[in-house]
C-alpha positions as CSV (number, residue, x, y, z in Angstrom):
1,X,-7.5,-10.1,-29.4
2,X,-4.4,-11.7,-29.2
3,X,-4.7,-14.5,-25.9
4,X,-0.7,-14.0,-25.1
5,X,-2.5,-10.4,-23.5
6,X,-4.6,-12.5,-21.2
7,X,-1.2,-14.0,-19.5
8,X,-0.2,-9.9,-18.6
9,X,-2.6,-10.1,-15.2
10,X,-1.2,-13.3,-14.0
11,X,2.7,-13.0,-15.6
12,X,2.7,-9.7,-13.2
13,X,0.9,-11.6,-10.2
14,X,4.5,-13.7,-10.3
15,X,6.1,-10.3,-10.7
16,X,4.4,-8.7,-7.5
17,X,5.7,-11.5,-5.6
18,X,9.4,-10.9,-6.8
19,X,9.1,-7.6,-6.1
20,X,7.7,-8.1,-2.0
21,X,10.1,-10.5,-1.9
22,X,12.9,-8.1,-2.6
23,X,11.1,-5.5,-0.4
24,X,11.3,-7.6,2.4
25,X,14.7,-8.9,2.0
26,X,15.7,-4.9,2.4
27,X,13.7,-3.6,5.3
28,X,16.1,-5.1,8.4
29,X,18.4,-2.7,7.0
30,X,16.2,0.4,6.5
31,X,15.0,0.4,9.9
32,X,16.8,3.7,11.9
33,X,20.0,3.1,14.1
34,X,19.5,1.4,17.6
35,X,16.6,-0.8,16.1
36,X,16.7,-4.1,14.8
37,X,13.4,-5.9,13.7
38,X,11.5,-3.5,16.2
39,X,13.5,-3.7,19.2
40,X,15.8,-1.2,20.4
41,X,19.6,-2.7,20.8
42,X,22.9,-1.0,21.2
43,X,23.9,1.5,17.9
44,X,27.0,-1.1,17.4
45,X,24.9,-4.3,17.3
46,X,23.1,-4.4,13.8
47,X,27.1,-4.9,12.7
48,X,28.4,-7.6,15.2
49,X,28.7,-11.2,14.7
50,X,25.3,-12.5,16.3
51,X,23.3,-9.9,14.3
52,X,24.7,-10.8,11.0
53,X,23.6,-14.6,11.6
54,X,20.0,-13.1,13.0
55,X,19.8,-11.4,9.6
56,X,21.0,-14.5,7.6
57,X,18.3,-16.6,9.5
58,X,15.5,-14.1,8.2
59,X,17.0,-13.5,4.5
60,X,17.1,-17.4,4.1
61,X,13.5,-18.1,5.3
62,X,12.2,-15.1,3.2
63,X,14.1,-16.4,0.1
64,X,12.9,-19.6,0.4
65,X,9.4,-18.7,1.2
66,X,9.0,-16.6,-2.6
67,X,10.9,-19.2,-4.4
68,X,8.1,-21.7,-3.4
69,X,5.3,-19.3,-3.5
70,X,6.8,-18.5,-7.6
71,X,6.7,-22.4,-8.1
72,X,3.5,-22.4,-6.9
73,X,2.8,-19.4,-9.6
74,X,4.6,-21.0,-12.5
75,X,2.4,-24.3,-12.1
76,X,-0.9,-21.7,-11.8
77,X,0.2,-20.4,-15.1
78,X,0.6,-23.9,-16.9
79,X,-3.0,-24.7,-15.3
80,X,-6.6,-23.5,-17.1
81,X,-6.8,-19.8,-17.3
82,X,-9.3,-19.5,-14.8
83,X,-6.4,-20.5,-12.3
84,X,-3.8,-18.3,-13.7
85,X,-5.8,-14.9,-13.0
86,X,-5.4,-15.4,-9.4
87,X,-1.8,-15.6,-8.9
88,X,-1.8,-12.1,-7.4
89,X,-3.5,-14.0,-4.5
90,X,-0.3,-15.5,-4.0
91,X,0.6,-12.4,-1.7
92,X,-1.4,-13.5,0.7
93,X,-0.1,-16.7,1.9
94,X,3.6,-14.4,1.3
95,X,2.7,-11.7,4.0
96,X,1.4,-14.7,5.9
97,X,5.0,-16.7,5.6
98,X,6.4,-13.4,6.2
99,X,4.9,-12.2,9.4
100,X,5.6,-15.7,10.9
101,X,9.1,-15.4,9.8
102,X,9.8,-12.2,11.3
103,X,8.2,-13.3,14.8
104,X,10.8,-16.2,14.5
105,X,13.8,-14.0,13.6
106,X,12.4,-10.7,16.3
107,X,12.5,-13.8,19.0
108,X,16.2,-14.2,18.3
109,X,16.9,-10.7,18.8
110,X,14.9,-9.9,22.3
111,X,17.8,-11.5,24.2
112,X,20.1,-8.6,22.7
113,X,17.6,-6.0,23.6
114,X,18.8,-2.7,25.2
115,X,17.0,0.0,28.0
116,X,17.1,3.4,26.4
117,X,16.1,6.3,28.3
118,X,15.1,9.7,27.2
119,X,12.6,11.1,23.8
120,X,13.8,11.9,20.7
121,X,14.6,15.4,20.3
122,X,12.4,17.3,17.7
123,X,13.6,20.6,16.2
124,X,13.3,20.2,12.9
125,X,10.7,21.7,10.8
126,X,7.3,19.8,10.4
127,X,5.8,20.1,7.0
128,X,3.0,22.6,6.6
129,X,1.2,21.5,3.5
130,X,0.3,17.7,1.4
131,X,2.6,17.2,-1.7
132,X,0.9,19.3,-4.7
133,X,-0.7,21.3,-2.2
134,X,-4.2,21.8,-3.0
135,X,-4.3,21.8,-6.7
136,X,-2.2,18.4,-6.9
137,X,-4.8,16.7,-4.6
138,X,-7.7,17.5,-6.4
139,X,-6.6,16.3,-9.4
140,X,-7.9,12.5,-8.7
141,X,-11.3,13.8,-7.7
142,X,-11.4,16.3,-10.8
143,X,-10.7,13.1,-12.5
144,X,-13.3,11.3,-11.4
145,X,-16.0,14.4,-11.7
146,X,-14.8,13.8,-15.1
147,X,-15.6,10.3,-15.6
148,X,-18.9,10.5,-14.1
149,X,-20.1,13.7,-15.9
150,X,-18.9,11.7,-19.3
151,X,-20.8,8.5,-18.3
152,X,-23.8,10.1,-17.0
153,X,-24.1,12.2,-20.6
154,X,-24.0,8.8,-22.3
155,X,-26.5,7.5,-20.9
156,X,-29.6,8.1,-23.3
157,X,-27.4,6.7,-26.1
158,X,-26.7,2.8,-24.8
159,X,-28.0,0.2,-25.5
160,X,-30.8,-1.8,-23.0
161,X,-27.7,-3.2,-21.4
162,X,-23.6,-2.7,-20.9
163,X,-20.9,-5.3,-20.1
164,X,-20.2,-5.2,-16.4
165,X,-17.3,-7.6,-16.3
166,X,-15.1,-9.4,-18.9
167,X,-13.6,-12.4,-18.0
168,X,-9.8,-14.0,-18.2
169,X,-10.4,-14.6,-22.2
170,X,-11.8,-10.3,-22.5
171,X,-14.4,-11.1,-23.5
172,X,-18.1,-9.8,-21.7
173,X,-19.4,-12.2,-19.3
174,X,-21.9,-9.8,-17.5
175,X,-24.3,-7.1,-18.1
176,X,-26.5,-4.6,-16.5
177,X,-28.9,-2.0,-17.2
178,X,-27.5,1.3,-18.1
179,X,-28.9,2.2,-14.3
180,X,-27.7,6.0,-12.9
181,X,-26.0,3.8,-10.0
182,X,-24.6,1.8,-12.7
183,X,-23.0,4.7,-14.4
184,X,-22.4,6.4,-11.6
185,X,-21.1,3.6,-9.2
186,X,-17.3,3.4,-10.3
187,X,-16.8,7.3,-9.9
188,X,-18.3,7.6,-6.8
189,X,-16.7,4.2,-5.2
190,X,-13.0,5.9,-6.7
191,X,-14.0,9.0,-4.9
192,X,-14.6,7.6,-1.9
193,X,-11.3,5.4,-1.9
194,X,-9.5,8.4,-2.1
195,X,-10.9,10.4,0.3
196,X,-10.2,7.9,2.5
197,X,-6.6,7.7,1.6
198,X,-6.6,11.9,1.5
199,X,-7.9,11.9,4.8
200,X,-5.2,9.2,6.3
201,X,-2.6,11.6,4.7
202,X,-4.0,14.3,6.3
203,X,-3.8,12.2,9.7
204,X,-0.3,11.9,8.8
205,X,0.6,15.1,8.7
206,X,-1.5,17.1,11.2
207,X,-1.9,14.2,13.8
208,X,1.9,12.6,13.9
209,X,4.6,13.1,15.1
210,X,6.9,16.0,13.6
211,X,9.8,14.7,12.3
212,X,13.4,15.1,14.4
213,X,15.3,15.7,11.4
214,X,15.8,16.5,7.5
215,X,15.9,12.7,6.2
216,X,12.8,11.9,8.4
217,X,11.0,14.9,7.2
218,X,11.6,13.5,3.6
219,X,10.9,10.2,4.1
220,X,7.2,11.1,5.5
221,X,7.5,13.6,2.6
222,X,8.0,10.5,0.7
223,X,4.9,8.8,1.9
224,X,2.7,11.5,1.4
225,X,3.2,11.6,-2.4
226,X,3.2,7.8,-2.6
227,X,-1.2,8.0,-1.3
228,X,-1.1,11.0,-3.8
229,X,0.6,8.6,-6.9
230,X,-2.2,5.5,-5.1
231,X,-5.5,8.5,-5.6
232,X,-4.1,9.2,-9.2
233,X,-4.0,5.8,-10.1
234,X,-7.7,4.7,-8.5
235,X,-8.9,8.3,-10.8
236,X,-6.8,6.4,-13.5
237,X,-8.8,2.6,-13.4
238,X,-11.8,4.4,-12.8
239,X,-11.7,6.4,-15.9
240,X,-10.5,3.2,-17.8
241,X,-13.6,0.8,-16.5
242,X,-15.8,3.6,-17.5
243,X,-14.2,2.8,-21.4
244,X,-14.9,-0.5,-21.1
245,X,-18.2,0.1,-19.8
246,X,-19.2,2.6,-22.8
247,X,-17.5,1.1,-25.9
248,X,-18.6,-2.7,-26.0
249,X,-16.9,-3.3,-29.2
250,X,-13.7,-1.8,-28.2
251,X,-13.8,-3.5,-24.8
252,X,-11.2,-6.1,-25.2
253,X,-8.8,-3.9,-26.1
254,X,-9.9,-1.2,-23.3
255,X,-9.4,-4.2,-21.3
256,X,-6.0,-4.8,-21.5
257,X,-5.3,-1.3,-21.3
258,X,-6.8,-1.5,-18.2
259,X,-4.6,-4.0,-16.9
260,X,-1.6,-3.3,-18.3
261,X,-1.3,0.5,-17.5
262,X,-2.4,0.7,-14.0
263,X,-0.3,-2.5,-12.8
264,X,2.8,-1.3,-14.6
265,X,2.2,1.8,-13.0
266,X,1.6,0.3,-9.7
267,X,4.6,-1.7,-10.1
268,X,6.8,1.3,-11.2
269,X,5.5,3.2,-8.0
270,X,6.7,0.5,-5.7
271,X,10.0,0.1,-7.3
272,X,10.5,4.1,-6.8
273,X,9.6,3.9,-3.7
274,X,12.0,1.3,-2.5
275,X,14.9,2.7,-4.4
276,X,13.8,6.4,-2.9
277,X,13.6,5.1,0.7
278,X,16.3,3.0,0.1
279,X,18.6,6.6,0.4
280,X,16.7,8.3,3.7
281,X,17.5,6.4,6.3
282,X,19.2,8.3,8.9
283,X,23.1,9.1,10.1
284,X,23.3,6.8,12.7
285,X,26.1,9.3,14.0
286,X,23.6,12.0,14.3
287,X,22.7,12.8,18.0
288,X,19.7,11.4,19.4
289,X,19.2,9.5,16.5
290,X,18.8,5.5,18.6
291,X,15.5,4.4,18.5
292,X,12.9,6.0,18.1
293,X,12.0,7.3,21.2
294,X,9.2,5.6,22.3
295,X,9.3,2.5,24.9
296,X,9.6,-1.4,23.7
297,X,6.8,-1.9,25.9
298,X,4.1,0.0,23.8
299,X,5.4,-2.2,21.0
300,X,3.1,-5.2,20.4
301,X,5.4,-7.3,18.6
302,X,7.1,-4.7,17.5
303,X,4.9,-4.2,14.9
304,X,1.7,-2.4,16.7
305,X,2.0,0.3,18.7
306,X,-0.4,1.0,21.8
307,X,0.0,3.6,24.0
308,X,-2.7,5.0,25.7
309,X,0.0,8.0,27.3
310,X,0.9,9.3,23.7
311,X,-1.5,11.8,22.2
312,X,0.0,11.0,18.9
313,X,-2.3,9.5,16.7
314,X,0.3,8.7,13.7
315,X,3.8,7.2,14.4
316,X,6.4,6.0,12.2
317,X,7.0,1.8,11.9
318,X,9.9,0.6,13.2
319,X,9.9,-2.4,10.7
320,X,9.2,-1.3,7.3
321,X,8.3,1.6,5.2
322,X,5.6,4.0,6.0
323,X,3.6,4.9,9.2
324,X,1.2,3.0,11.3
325,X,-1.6,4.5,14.0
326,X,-1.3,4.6,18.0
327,X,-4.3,1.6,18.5
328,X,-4.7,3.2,22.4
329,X,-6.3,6.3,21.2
330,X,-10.1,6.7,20.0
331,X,-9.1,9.1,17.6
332,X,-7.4,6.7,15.7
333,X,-10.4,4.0,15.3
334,X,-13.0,6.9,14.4
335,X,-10.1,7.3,11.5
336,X,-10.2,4.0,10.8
337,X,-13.8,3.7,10.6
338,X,-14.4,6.4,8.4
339,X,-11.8,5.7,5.8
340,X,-13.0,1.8,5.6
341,X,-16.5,2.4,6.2
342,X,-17.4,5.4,3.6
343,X,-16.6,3.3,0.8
344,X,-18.7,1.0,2.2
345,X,-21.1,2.6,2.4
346,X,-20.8,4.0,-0.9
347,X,-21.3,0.7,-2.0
348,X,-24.3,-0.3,0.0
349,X,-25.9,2.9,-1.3
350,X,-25.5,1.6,-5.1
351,X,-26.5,-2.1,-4.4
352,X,-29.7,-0.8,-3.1
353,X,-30.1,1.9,-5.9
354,X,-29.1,-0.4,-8.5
């Protein structure tokens, strides 16, 4: 196997980091009319003279914080190839530099911040069914039925042990026993990732709030196939470990294709997404379209929303793309819990099995 392959996983961890980089340099502008970084001004301020240097503040920070996080990266890649495989880590300390970053640059802006009475008015439509309706979200877990039923029949045919894990140079560095929780344990760990994604789409459409007009209607729209495009893709890696799993001698190869296809996929979702949300954000002429019509004060930091008054369990962010959950109700942690904990569990199951 050609070794220039083995620089694809960390090449694209550089990549990811250009790419959240870029995401966050968009997002003060994407957030809807009367908001700016989570708290609620006058509709004319996001234009004025003091917001423009707000915004420069943050955009200079975030630049600055990816270009030394990609130095960082670029040194990682001259190192041993051990080190180069984790620059995807790099997004860590990024989302760290970030959050910090956007506390400074929302500090600037509370000064500025403006009382709004009144809710949002909601008459438009809610959605009635999840993107693909129920055929399209099968599809990952008919997948994964798939990939199971396939590795379970080969299982009288290997060998007294399978690679498990290949490492940075492809080749096998650990092996099991053909075990049925071996075979098994990728199809039913994918299965339980995406019924926990399923179900938080499901929350997001029966449990939030309905949307107040067309362009918010597509942007949750928008969402909801996103964590359809996320199940396909977990169906996808599954179906390729299982490969790699099966055919030893082709492993290598399987490998790569394993980290080249998802990630490029991944990183192809993400760039759709930004350019599609990019084009839904809403008239800020529209009536009743300030704020979001919730209070500041239910805003921790503007980026967690608490609100023990508010049945709804789902609410849209007011930095950033996407929704996040009302932390006052229980609802929302019995949610939690079973979407983190089932693949957990999962997980414990095979350890003990295995």
């Amino acid at each position: 196997m050609d070794s220039s392959w083995t620089l694809w996983l960390p090449a694209t961890g550089l990549l990811w980091v250009v790419l959240l980089g870029w995401c966050l340099w968009l997002l003060p502008r994407w957030s809807r009319p009367g908001l700016f970084f989570a708290v609620s001004v006058a509709e004319d301020f996001p234009e004025g003279p003091t917001a423009r240097a707000i915004l420069s503040f943050y955009r200079r920070w975030t630049v600055g914080a990816t270009a030394a996080l990609l130095a960082v990266g670029v040194l990682a890649l001259s190192g041993p190839g051990e080190l180069a495989v984790w620059t995807h880590l790099l997004l860590l300390p990024q989302l760290a530099a970030f959050t910090w970053i956007y506390l400074r640059t929302r500090h600037r802006v509370l000064p500025h911040a403006a009382k709004r009475e009144g809710a949002e008015t909601r008459t438009w439509q809610p959605l009635r069914r999840l993107p693909g309706g129920w055929l399209g979200q099968a599809g990952p877990f008919v997948l994964l039925a798939a990939a199971g039923a396939w590795m379970a029949a080969r299982r009288d045919g290997l060998p007294g042990e399978i690679p498990v894990h290949y490492g940075p140079d492809l080749a096998a560095d650990a092996w099991a026993t053909p075990s049925w929780a071996i075979l098994l344990g990728p199809a039913l760990l994918g299965a339980a990732t995406c019924a926990g994604v399923q179900l938080m789409a499901w929350g997001m459409l029966r449990w939030g709030r309905a949307p107040a007009g067309p362009r918010q209607a597509e942007r949750l729209e928008l969402m909801l196939e996103t964590l359809l495009a996320v199940n396909y893709l977990v169906a996808l890696v599954v179906v390729a470990v299982g490969a790699a799993m099966l055919r030893p001698a082709e492993g290598p190869l399987l490998v790569v294709l394993l980290m080249v296809v998802p990630e490029a996929l991944a990183l192809a979702l993400l760039v759709w997404l930004l350019v599609r949300f990019r084009r839904l954000r809403p008239a800020s002429t529209a009536a009743g379209a300030l704020g979001d019509g919730t209070d500041d004060r239910y805003w921790k930091a503007g980026l967690v929303y608490y609100n023990p008054d508010d049945p709804t369990i789902f609410i849209e962010k007011r930095f950033g793309i996407g929704y996040t959950m009302n932390m006052a109700r229980p609802a929302t942690w019995w949610l939690l819990g079973a979407v983190i904990g089932l693949p957990l569990l999962v997980a414990l199951l095979l350890g003990l099995l295995g």
